[in-house]
Residue, then its C-alpha position, 0 to 999 in steps of 0.5 A: x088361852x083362846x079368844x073368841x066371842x059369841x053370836x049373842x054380840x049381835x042379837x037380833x041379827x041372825x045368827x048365820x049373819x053373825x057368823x059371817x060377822x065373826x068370820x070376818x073379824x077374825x075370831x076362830x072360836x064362838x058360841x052359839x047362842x041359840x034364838x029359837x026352837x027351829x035353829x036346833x032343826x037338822x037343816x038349821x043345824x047342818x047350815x051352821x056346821x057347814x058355816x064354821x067350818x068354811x071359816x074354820x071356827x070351833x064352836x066350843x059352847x052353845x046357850x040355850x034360848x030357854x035358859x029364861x025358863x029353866x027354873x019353870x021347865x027343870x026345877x019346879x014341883x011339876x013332875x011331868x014339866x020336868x020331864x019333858x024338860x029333861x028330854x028338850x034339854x038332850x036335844x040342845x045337848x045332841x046339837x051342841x054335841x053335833x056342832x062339836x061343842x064341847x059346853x052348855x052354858x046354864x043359867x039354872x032358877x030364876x032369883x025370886x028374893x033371899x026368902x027363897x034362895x035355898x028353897x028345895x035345895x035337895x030338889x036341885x042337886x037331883x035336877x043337876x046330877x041328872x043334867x051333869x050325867x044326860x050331858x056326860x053320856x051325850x059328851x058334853x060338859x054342863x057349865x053353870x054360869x053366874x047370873x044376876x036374876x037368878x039363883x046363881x047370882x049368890x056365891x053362897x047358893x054356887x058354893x052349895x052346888x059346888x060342894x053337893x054336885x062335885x061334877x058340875x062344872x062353871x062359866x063365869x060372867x064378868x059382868x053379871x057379877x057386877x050386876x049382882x054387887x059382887x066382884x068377879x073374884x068371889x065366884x072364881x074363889x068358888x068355881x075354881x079349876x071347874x072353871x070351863x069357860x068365860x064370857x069377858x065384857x067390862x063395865x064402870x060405874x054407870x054402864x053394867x056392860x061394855x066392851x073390853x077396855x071400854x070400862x074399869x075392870x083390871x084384865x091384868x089381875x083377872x089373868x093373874x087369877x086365872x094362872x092360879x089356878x091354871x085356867x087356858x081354855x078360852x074366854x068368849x066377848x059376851x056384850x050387847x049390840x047396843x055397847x058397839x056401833x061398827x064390828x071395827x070396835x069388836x075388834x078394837x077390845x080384842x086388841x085389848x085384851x091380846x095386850x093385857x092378858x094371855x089370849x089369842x084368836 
């Protein structure tokens, strides 16, 4: 399993300075997360290409900006907005494809309360059935990722896409579980061996994000997991500039996680 991070560690750097960044720490596997409309622009995007592979890096997912809006631009009862939607989110996928990314990391609808949880749930599968296919005939991969402020922070709402979109495959946050009140097992439980990527981080009792080894999640059990059902893909640091002072500390919690679990950069 590869170890790699994403360029949302050193939010609000630029992103080609996080690259130089990652390059320097050591990590040959990243993900994009894109800040702006004007970093999916060709030169932009060529800049970024020439960046990865000067330093050998396989850019394996990208991350949306728009994934606050997704439930307003793809999911709402608006039908032109949805459409116009559709076409700004094949234009992330041709980046993503570009870059030779093989994954888009979706947050999906925002949670507005348990009252609306399941609100036009037929609606939604539509919505993804036609993201899982616009991604296929690009030649990516749709994750759906766990998040605390939306839809997808309940494994009972994962659990009805997991059985109505059999195509739709997942990213896991470990510490977006725990910011929802759930443990990470419960959304592995459902995602399964549709599980295509992760962004590991830690977290205690007081801080809901850290960095690997700064916290109290148990790395050892989470690999356990993972063997189960057979998961070697890779796992990407997803943590906050605000948890680390100096990248030194970055390559600290890579340490980390070689030692415990079955990871390389």
């Amino acid at each position: 399993m590869r170890l790699g991070i994403s360029t949302a560690c050193f939010y609000p750097e630029p992103i080609e300075v996080a690259v130089e960044r990652i390059a320097v720490l050591g990590f040959h596997t990243m993900e994009i997360f894109f800040n702006t409309e004007s970093e999916y622009d060709a030169p932009f995007l060529r800049q970024l290409k020439r960046a990865a592979e000067r330093h050998a890096i396989d850019i394996v997912s990208i991350h949306p900006y728009t994934s606050l809006m997704e439930g307003m631009l793809l999911f709402s009862a608006y039908p032109r907005r949805t459409e116009d939607g559709f076409a700004q989110y094949r234009r992330y996928m041709e980046a993503a494809k570009y870059l030779g990314a093989r994954y888009l990391t979706f947050h999906g609808e925002r949670f507005m309360g348990e009252e609306s949880l399941f609100d036009h749930m037929e609606r939604a599968y539509t919505v993804y059935h036609r993201l899982c296919a616009m991604a296929d005939e690009i030649g990516i991969t749709l994750t759906q990722e766990n998040v605390a402020w939306c839809k997808s922070r309940e494994p009972r709402y994962l659990h009805l896409l997991e059985e109505h979109v059999p195509e739709l495959h997942y990213t896991l946050d470990l510490k977006q579980a725990s910011r929802a009140g759930y443990h990470w097992a419960e959304y592995l439980d459902i995602m399964g061996e549709r599980l295509y990527n992760i962004h590991i981080n830690d977290y205690d009792d007081t801080h809901s994000c850290l960095l690997p080894g700064d916290g109290s999640v148990e790395y050892t059990a989470l690999q356990k997991a993972l063997d189960g059902i057979g998961y070697d893909r890779q796992m990407l640091i997803e943590v906050y500039s605000s948890n680390f002072k100096e990248d030194r500390e970055i390559a600290c919690a890579a340490e980390v996680l070689q030692q415990q679990m079955h990871c390389r950069l």
